[in-house]
VOGU-3710 file (C-alpha; in Angstrom, 3 decimals, decimal comma):
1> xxxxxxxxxx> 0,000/0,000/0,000  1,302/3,477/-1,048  2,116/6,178/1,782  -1,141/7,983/2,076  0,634/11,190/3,431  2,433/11,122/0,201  0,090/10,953/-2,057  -2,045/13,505/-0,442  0,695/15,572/-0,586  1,069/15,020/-4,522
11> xxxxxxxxxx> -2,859/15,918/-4,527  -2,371/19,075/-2,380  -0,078/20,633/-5,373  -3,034/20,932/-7,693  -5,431/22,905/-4,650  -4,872/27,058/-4,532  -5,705/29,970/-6,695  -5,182/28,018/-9,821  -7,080/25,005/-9,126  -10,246/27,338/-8,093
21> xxxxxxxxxx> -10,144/29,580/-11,077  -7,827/28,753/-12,863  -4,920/30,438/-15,308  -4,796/33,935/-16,152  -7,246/35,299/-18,881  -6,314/37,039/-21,985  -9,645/39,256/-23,086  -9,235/41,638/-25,873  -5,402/42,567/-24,726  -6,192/42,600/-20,877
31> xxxxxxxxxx> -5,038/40,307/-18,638  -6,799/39,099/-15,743  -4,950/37,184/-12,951  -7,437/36,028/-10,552  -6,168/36,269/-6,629  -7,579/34,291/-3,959  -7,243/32,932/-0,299  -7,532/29,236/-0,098  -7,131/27,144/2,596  -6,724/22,993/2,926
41> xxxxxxxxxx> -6,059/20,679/5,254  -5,136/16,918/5,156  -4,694/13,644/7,588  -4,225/10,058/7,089  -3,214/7,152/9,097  -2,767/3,604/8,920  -2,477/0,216/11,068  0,814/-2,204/11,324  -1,763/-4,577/9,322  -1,789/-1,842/6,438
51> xxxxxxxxxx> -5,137/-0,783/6,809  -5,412/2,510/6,312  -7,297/5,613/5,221  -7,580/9,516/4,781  -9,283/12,459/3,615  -9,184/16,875/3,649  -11,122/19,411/2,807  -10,502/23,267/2,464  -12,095/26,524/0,856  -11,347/29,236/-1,704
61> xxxxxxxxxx> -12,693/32,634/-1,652  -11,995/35,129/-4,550  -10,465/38,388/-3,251  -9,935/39,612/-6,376  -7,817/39,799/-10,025  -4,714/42,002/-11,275  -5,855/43,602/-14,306  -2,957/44,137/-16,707  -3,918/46,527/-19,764  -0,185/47,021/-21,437
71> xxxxxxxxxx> 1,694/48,390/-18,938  -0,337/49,537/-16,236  -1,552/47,005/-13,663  -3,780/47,269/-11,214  -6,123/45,281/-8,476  -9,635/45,091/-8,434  -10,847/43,953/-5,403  -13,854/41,724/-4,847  -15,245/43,928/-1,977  -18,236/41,185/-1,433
81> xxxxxxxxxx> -15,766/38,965/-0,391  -13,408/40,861/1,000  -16,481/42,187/3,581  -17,525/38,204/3,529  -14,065/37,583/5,582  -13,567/40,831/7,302  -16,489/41,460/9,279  -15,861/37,865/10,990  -12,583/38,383/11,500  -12,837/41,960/13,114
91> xxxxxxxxxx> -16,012/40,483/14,727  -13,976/37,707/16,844  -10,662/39,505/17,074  -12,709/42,367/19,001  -14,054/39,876/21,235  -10,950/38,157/21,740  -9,306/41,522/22,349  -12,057/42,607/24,514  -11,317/39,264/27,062  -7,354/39,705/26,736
101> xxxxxx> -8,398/43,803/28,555  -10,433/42,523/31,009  -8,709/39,570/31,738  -5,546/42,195/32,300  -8,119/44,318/34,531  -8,391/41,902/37,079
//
Protein backbone atom coordinates (compact mmCIF):
# COMPACT_ATOMS: atom_id res chain seq x y z
CA UNK A 1 0.00 0.00 0.00
CA UNK A 2 1.30 3.48 -1.05
CA UNK A 3 2.12 6.18 1.78
CA UNK A 4 -1.14 7.98 2.08
CA UNK A 5 0.63 11.19 3.43
CA UNK A 6 2.43 11.12 0.20
CA UNK A 7 0.09 10.95 -2.06
CA UNK A 8 -2.04 13.50 -0.44
CA UNK A 9 0.69 15.57 -0.59
CA UNK A 10 1.07 15.02 -4.52
CA UNK A 11 -2.86 15.92 -4.53
CA UNK A 12 -2.37 19.08 -2.38
CA UNK A 13 -0.08 20.63 -5.37
CA UNK A 14 -3.03 20.93 -7.69
CA UNK A 15 -5.43 22.91 -4.65
CA UNK A 16 -4.87 27.06 -4.53
CA UNK A 17 -5.71 29.97 -6.70
CA UNK A 18 -5.18 28.02 -9.82
CA UNK A 19 -7.08 25.01 -9.13
CA UNK A 20 -10.25 27.34 -8.09
CA UNK A 21 -10.14 29.58 -11.08
CA UNK A 22 -7.83 28.75 -12.86
CA UNK A 23 -4.92 30.44 -15.31
CA UNK A 24 -4.80 33.93 -16.15
CA UNK A 25 -7.25 35.30 -18.88
CA UNK A 26 -6.31 37.04 -21.98
CA UNK A 27 -9.65 39.26 -23.09
CA UNK A 28 -9.23 41.64 -25.87
CA UNK A 29 -5.40 42.57 -24.73
CA UNK A 30 -6.19 42.60 -20.88
CA UNK A 31 -5.04 40.31 -18.64
CA UNK A 32 -6.80 39.10 -15.74
CA UNK A 33 -4.95 37.18 -12.95
CA UNK A 34 -7.44 36.03 -10.55
CA UNK A 35 -6.17 36.27 -6.63
CA UNK A 36 -7.58 34.29 -3.96
CA UNK A 37 -7.24 32.93 -0.30
CA UNK A 38 -7.53 29.24 -0.10
CA UNK A 39 -7.13 27.14 2.60
CA UNK A 40 -6.72 22.99 2.93
CA UNK A 41 -6.06 20.68 5.25
CA UNK A 42 -5.14 16.92 5.16
CA UNK A 43 -4.69 13.64 7.59
CA UNK A 44 -4.23 10.06 7.09
CA UNK A 45 -3.21 7.15 9.10
CA UNK A 46 -2.77 3.60 8.92
CA UNK A 47 -2.48 0.22 11.07
CA UNK A 48 0.81 -2.20 11.32
CA UNK A 49 -1.76 -4.58 9.32
CA UNK A 50 -1.79 -1.84 6.44
CA UNK A 51 -5.14 -0.78 6.81
CA UNK A 52 -5.41 2.51 6.31
CA UNK A 53 -7.30 5.61 5.22
CA UNK A 54 -7.58 9.52 4.78
CA UNK A 55 -9.28 12.46 3.61
CA UNK A 56 -9.18 16.87 3.65
CA UNK A 57 -11.12 19.41 2.81
CA UNK A 58 -10.50 23.27 2.46
CA UNK A 59 -12.09 26.52 0.86
CA UNK A 60 -11.35 29.24 -1.70
CA UNK A 61 -12.69 32.63 -1.65
CA UNK A 62 -12.00 35.13 -4.55
CA UNK A 63 -10.47 38.39 -3.25
CA UNK A 64 -9.93 39.61 -6.38
CA UNK A 65 -7.82 39.80 -10.02
CA UNK A 66 -4.71 42.00 -11.27
CA UNK A 67 -5.86 43.60 -14.31
CA UNK A 68 -2.96 44.14 -16.71
CA UNK A 69 -3.92 46.53 -19.76
CA UNK A 70 -0.19 47.02 -21.44
CA UNK A 71 1.69 48.39 -18.94
CA UNK A 72 -0.34 49.54 -16.24
CA UNK A 73 -1.55 47.00 -13.66
CA UNK A 74 -3.78 47.27 -11.21
CA UNK A 75 -6.12 45.28 -8.48
CA UNK A 76 -9.64 45.09 -8.43
CA UNK A 77 -10.85 43.95 -5.40
CA UNK A 78 -13.85 41.72 -4.85
CA UNK A 79 -15.25 43.93 -1.98
CA UNK A 80 -18.24 41.19 -1.43
CA UNK A 81 -15.77 38.97 -0.39
CA UNK A 82 -13.41 40.86 1.00
CA UNK A 83 -16.48 42.19 3.58
CA UNK A 84 -17.52 38.20 3.53
CA UNK A 85 -14.07 37.58 5.58
CA UNK A 86 -13.57 40.83 7.30
CA UNK A 87 -16.49 41.46 9.28
CA UNK A 88 -15.86 37.86 10.99
CA UNK A 89 -12.58 38.38 11.50
CA UNK A 90 -12.84 41.96 13.11
CA UNK A 91 -16.01 40.48 14.73
CA UNK A 92 -13.98 37.71 16.84
CA UNK A 93 -10.66 39.51 17.07
CA UNK A 94 -12.71 42.37 19.00
CA UNK A 95 -14.05 39.88 21.24
CA UNK A 96 -10.95 38.16 21.74
CA UNK A 97 -9.31 41.52 22.35
CA UNK A 98 -12.06 42.61 24.51
CA UNK A 99 -11.32 39.26 27.06
CA UNK A 100 -7.35 39.70 26.74
CA UNK A 101 -8.40 43.80 28.56
CA UNK A 102 -10.43 42.52 31.01
CA UNK A 103 -8.71 39.57 31.74
CA UNK A 104 -5.55 42.19 32.30
CA UNK A 105 -8.12 44.32 34.53
CA UNK A 106 -8.39 41.90 37.08
Amino acid sequence: MTNIALELGKASASFGVKGSYGDAQDVGGITVIPVAASWSGFGGGSDDAGNGGGGGGGWSIPVGAYIRKGDDLRFEPNIVALLAVAIPFVFFAGRALSRVIRALKK
